[in-house]
N, C-alpha and C positions, 0 to 999 in steps of 0.2 A: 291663838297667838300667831304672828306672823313668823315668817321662816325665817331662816338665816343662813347665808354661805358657807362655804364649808369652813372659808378662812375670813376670818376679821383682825382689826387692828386691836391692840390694847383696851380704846374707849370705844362700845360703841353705843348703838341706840334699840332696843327692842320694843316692839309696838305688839296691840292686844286692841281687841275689841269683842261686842259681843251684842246680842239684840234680845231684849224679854216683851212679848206681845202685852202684858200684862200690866202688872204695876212698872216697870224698868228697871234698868239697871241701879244697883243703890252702889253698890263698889267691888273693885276686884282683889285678891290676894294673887301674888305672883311670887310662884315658887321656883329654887335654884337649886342644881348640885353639880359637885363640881366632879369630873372624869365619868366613867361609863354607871359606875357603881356603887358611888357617893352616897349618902344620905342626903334623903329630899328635905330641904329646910326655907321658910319661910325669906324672903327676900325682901318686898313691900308687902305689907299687911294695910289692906281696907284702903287701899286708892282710889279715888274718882278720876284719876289720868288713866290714858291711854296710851302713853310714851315713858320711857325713863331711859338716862345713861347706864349703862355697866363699864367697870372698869374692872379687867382679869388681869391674868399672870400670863407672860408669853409661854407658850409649849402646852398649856393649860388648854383641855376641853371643858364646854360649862354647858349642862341644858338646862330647860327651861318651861314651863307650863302654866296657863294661869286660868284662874277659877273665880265665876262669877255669883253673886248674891244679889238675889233683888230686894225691891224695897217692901217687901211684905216678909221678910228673912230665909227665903228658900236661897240653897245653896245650889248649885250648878252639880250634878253626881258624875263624875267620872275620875278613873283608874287615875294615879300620877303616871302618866308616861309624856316624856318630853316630846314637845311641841314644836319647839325650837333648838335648835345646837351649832354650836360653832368650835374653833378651836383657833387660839390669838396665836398669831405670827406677827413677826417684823416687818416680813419682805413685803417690801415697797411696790405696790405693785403701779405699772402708767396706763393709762387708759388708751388704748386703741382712740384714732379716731376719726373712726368708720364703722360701720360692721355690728359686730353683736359683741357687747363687754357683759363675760361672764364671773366678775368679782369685784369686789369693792376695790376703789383706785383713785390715783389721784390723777387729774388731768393736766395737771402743770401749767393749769392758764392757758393752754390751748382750745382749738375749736373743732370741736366735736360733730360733725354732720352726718343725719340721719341713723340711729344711735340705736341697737334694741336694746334693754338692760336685763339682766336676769333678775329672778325673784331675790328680795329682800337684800338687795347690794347695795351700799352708798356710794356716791359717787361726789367728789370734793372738786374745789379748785379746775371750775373748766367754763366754755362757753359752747353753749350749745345750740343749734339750728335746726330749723327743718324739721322731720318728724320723728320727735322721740318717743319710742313707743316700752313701754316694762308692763309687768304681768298684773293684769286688777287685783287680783287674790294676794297679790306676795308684794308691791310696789317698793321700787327703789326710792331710797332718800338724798335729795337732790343736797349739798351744802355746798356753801360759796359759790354760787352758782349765776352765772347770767345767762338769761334766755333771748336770743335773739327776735326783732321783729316778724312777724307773719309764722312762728314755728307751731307746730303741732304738739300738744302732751297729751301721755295718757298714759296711768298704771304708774305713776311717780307719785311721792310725795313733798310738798314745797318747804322749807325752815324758812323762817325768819329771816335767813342770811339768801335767798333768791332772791334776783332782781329780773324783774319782765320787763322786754320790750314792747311796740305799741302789737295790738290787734296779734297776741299769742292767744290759740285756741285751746281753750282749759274745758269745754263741755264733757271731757270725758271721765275728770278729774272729780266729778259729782255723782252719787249714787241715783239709781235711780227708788222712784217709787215704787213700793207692793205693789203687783198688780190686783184691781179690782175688778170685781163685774162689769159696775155699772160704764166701766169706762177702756176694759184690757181691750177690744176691736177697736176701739175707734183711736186710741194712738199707742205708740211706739216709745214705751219707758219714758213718761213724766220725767224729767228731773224735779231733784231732792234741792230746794232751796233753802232746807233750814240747816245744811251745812256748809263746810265751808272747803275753797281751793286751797288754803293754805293749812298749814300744820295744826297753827295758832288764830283764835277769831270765833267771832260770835254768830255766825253764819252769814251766807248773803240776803237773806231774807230781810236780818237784822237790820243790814246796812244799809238795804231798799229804806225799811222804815226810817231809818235815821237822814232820809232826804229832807232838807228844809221844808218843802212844801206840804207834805207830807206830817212831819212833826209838828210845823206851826198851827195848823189844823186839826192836830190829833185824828188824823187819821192812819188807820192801822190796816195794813193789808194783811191777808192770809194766806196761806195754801189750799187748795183743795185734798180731797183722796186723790184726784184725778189732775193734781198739779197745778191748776186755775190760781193764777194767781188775781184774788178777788177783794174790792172794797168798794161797800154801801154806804153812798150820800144821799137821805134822802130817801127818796123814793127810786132813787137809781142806784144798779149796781154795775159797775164796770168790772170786767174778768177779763183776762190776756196769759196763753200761753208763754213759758219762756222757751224760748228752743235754743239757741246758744249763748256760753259766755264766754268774751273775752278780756284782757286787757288791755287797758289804754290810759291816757295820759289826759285827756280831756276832763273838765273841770265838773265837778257833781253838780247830776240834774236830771230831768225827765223829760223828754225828745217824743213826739208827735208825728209821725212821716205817713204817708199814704198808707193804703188799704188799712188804716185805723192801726197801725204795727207803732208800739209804744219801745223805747229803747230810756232802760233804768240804767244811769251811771255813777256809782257809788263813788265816798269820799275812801275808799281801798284798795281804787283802781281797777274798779269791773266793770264792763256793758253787758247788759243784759239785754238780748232784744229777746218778742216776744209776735204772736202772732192774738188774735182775737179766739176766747175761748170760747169753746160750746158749752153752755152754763148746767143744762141737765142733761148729759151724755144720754142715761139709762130714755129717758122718757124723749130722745130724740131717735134711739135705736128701735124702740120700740114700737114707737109711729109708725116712722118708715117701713116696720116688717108689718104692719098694719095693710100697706102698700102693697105689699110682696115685693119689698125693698130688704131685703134682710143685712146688706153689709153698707157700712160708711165707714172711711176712714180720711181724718184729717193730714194731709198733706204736709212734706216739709215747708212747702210753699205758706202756710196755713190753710189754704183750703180744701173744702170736703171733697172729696171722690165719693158720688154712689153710684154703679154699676147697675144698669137697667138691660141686661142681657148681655151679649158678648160683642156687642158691636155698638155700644151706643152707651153712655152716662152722663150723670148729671154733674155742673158744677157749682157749688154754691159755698159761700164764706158768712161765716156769723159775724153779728154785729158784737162790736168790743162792748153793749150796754143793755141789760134786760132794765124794762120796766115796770113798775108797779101797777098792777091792773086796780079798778073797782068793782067793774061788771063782775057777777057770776059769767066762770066756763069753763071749758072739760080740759084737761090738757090735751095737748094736740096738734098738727101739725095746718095751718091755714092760709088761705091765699087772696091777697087784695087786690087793687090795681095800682101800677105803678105811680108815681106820682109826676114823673117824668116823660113818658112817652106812650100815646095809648093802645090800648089791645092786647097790650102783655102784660101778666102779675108779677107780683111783689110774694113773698113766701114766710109767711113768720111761725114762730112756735110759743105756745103756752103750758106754762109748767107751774108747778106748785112746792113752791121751796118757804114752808112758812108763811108766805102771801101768794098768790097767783102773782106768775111776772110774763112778759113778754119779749122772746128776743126775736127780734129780724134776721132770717135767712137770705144774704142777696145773693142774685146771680152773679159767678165770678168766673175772669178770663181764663180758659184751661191752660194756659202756658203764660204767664204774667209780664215772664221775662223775656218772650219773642214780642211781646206787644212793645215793653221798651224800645226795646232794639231796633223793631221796623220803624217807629215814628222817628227816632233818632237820625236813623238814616236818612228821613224824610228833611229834616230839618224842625218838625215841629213837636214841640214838647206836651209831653202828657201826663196825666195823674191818673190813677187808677183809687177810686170812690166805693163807697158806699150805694146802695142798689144795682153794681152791675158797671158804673157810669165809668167810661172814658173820657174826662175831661181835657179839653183841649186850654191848657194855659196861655191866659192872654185871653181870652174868648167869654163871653158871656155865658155863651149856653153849650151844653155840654157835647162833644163831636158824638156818642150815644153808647148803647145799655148791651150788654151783652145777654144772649142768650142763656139758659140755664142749661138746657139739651147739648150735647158734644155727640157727635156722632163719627166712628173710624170710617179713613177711608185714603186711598192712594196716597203716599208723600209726595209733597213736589219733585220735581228735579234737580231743581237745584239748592233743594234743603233748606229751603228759608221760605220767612213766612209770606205768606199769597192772600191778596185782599182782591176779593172778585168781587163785584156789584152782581146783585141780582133785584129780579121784583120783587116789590112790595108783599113783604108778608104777614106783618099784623094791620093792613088794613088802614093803614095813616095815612093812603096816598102818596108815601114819600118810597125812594129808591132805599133797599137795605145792601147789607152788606157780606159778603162770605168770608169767613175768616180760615185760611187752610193753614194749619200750623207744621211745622218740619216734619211732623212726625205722620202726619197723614189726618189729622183729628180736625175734625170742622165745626165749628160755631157761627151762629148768625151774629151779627152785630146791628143792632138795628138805631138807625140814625137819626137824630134828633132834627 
């Protein structure tokens, strides 16, 4: 059960949850007594909520405990000792607003900036900015509340009665996933998309599904263990990390932007963007240490990091799509030729999930967003592709392919990215390209 302040008002809200690996949760019973010494008595018997009002008596201490049962009838064993306690007061209390508010209060329609909250406080009537941060374990309840444009949450919980402005960052407001084998190295807490940002709701996953396109098709995405959000058409299956969510005001739909990065936006006011998943985590970790490759880990950026000594790594980004093989073969890590530009490969992997499938590993820019930035500068506009490609928009063919190899080495001077020509090094005859990035890290670019 969740905590409670020392002092609450009259009515408040008490919150409980719990996790059975097993058959799950079937319901809880939540027990109350009133002062230190009371008799422990039955409050809600066999709930499937995880919220409920109380209403006490002022001057009145009340605790509080609750006990779970699964759906096979095992009962949850432990001692009645309260869990939660509070004691109702009148006084009014106003919310600081600034700083750290250590009690529940009311903000008086005022605006609250950059806000910590203590464990299990509500907090009424205010607007809030910036980054509000409250405790994951014990989260504040936000009521009447509006959230300003571009704010940060985390460790709060939302009522019915929040209103969000455009592009608030709620990623933190989501559990993550169990960590697994096949998947704890290579990312950084999955988010949990079969729940939800708000108090009330059928999770986001749900609402993913309930996109037109989506529905009208009956198609039905999934989770993985390992977060992938995945769906098979076909002989093809598409998988995409999600890595953050916010809100927004833009109309439901499903958005397609470079390096294959899909952005799901629900009819409840969420964007999901996502990056392109690695569809057999285990059986990619595994290769690789085959290599004497033994660590990979995907990137905020979405792309892979693998460290090939202390001065040199590889960068490479999956394709958003495995496909269905026929041929017999082993799973494994394998290498073609480009289909763009010659003398350099192409890198793919074959895994066996029920059928043999195949997903494309391409080479990717090690800093994606200094490559923006410097062509920006330039005047001329880019996209960043699948195999590696830099496409020059407007242009036919593509300006060319990045190397896979990144190797450290001196930063610039003046901290921005540096594109040196050098000779020809996969053999085309044609001039390549150096790419020095702020940080000191070099990649070839080799030019189409």
């Amino acid at each position: 059960m969740q905590t409670l302040p020392a002092e609450s008002p009259e009515t408040l809200t008490l919150r409980w949850n719990g996790e059975d690996s097993g058959s799950g949760i079937a319901y809880y019973n939540i027990y109350m007594r009133d002062g230190q010494n009371g008799e422990w008595q039955h409050w809600i018997e066999k709930t499937t909520e995880t919220h409920a009002k109380f209403t006490g008596e002022k001057g009145q201490t009340y605790q509080f405990y609750s006990m779970a049962t699964d759906n096979v009838g095992h009962q949850e064993q432990k001692q009645p000792l309260a869990e939660a306690k509070t004691t109702i007061t009148d006084k009014q209390q106003i919310c600081p607003t600034t700083g750290t508010i250590n009690a529940t209060c009311d903000g008086q329609g005022k605006t609250l900036t950059d806000v910590t909250l203590a464990p299990g406080i509500t907090l009424t009537d205010a607007v809030l900015e910036g980054t509000i941060t409250g405790d994951v374990d014990a989260p504040a309840t936000l009521e009447n509340v509006e959230i300003k444009d571009n704010s940060h949450l985390s460790g709060v919980i939302l009522t019915d009665t929040v209103t969000l402005g455009e592009n608030v960052e709620l990623t933190a407001l989501l559990p993550a996933l169990p960590q697994t084998t096949d998947c704890a190295n290579l990312l950084k807490k999955p988010i949990d998309l079969s729940k939800e940002v708000f108090e009330a709701g059928d999770g986001i996953l749900a609402a993913i599904n309930a996109l037109p396109i989506l529905k009208d098709n009956a198609w039905i995405i999934t989770q993985t263990n390992c977060g992938a959000l995945q769906l098979t058409v076909d002989v093809i299956r598409f998988a995409v990390q999600a890595h953050t969510v916010t809100s927004t005001k833009q109309a439901p739909a499903i958005e397609i932007h470079d390096q294959q990065r899909l952005r799901f936006i629900t009819d409840t006011g969420l964007m999901i963007q996502t990056h392109p998943a690695v569809q057999a985590p285990e059986t990619l970790q595994n290769r690789l240490a085959e290599f004497d490759l033994p660590e990979v880990t995907q990137q905020e950026n979405g792309n892979l990091r693998i460290p090939m000594g202390a001065d040199k790594w590889i960068s490479a980004r999956p394709d958003w799509t495995s496909l269905e093989q026929n041929e017999e073969s082993e799973d494994g890590i394998f290498a073609t030729d480009s289909p763009y530009i010659s003398g350099i490969p192409t890198f793919y992997m074959t895994f066996t999930d029920g059928t043999l499938r195949q997903q494309n590993l391409y080479s990717a820019p090690a800093q994606p967003e200094e490559i923006y930035t410097y062509f920006q500068s330039t005047g001329i506009e880019v996209t960043l592709e699948p195999y590696g490609l830099i496409n020059n928009v407007g242009e036919q063919a593509p300006y060319g392919i990045v190397d896979y190899l990144v190797t450290k080495g001196t930063p610039p001077v003046d901290g921005k990215l540096q594109i040196q020509p050098i000779t020809d090094i996969n053999g085309d005859g044609k001039e390549d390209i150096m790419l020095i990035y702020p940080n000191g890290d070099r990649q070839t670019l080799f030019l189409k």
